[in-house]
N, C-alpha and C positions, 0 to 999 in steps of 0.2 A: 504494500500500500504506500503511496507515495502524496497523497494530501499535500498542497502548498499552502502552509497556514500564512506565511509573510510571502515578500517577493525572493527570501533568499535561502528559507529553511524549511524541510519536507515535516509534515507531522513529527515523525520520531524524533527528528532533530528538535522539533519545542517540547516535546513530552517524551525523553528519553526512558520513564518510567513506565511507561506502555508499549513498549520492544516488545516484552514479550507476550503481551494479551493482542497486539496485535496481529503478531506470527500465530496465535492460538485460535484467533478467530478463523484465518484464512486458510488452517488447517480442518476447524470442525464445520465449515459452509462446505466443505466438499465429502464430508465423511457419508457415510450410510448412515441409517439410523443406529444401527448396534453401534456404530464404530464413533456417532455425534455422543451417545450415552458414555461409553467407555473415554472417550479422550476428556470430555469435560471432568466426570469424575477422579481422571488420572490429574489432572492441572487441580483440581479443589488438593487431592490428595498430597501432591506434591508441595503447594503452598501453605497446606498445615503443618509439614512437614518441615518445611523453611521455617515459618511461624514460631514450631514448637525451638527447633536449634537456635533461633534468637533469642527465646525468652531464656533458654535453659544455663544453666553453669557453663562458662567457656570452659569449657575442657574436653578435650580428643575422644574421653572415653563416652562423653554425650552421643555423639553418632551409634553407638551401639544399641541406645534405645529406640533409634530411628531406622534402620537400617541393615539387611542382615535376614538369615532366616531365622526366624522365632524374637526377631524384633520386637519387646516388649509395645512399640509402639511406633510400629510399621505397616500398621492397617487403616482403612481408613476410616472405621468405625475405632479406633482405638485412639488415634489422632483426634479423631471429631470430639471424643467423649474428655481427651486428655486436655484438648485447646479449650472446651469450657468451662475444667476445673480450674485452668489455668487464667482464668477471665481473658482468653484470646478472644472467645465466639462470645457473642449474646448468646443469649438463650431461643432468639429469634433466629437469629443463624444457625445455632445448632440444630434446632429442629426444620429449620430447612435443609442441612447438610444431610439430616438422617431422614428426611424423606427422598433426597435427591440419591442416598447410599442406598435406598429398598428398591429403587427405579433401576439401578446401576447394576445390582446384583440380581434383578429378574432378566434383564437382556444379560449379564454377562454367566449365567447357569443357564441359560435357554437358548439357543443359535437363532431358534425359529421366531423369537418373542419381536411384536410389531407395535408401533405405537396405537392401529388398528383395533387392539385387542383391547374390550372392553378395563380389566383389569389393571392395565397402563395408562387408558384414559383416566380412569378415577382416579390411581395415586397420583398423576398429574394434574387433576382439577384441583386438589389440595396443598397444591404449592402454592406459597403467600407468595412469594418473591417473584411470581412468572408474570407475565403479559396476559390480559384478561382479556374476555370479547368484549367488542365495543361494536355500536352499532349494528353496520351489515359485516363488520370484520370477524373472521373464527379464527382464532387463534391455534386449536388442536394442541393436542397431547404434545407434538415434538416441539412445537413452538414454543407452548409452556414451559418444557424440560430445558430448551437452550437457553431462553430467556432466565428461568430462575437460575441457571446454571450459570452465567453470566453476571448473574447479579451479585452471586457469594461472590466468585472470581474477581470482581473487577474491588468489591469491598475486601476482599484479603490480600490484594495487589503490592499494596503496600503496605503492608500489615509487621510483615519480617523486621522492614524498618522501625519500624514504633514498637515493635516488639524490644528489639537491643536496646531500645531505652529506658523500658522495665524489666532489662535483663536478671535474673537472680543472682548475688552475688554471695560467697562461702565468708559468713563473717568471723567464724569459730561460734562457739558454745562458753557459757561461764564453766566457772568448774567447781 
């Protein structure tokens, strides 16, 4: 995407902090359906995962809780649940997160799963975060899913950053 916001710098160049939500859109406008579900939830999961490494103890051995198999907190139900102890997520977010992770995980345990299908339609009409019908305009199940999908994405964007500034720090213990 190349946007000329002035006469001399392309979008990215005035909002270097939307690099990568950009490349992320122009990846999931061309995905399938299975494949629009799976990459969004991969980018929410990935950015809780940045999230969690900024708030947490700088130290090497923190990656281990992120990353790895049997990752204490390498899933994205684990991440989702750990960023709003952590007050990364509202409470609003997180119950978006975990309705957009039961979306995520019916297309990605089922190959044949459509947004067609009644059962997709519904947990998509209960997403807060999606794009509603308006008028003569429908929205549908997939629109809902990308649009709420989008909307956590673009609010935990920046999140990593504001995270390291209520980073935890090891103060010791009295004795």
């Amino acid at each position: 995407m190349d946007i000329q916001m002035d006469k001399n710098k392309t979008f990215v160049e005035n909002h270097p902090h939307l690099r990568e939500f950009i490349a992320f859109l122009d990846i999931l406008n061309k995905e399938s359906e299975r494949g629009a579900v799976l990459v969004a939830a991969a980018m929410i999961d990935d950015l809780l995962g940045r999230c969690i490494k900024s708030f947490l103890v700088e130290d090497e051995e923190v990656d281990r809780l992120l990353v790895g198999f049997n990752a204490p907190l390498g899933t994205l139900s684990a991440r989702t649940l750990a960023a709003l102890a952590f007050g990364i997520l509202s409470k609003d977010e997180y119950e978006e997160c975990e309705r957009l992770r039961k979306i995520r995980n019916v297309f990605a345990h089922n190959i044949h799963s459509s947004f067609v299908e009644q059962r997709l339609i519904d947990l998509c009409a209960n997403l807060e975060m999606s794009a509603k019908d308006y008028d003569d305009v429908r929205v549908g199940a997939r629109g809902q899913y990308s649009t709420s999908a989008i909307s956590i994405i673009l609010n935990l964007n920046n999140r990593p950053h504001y995270a390291t500034g209520r980073r935890l720090k090891f103060n010791g213990w009295p004795r």
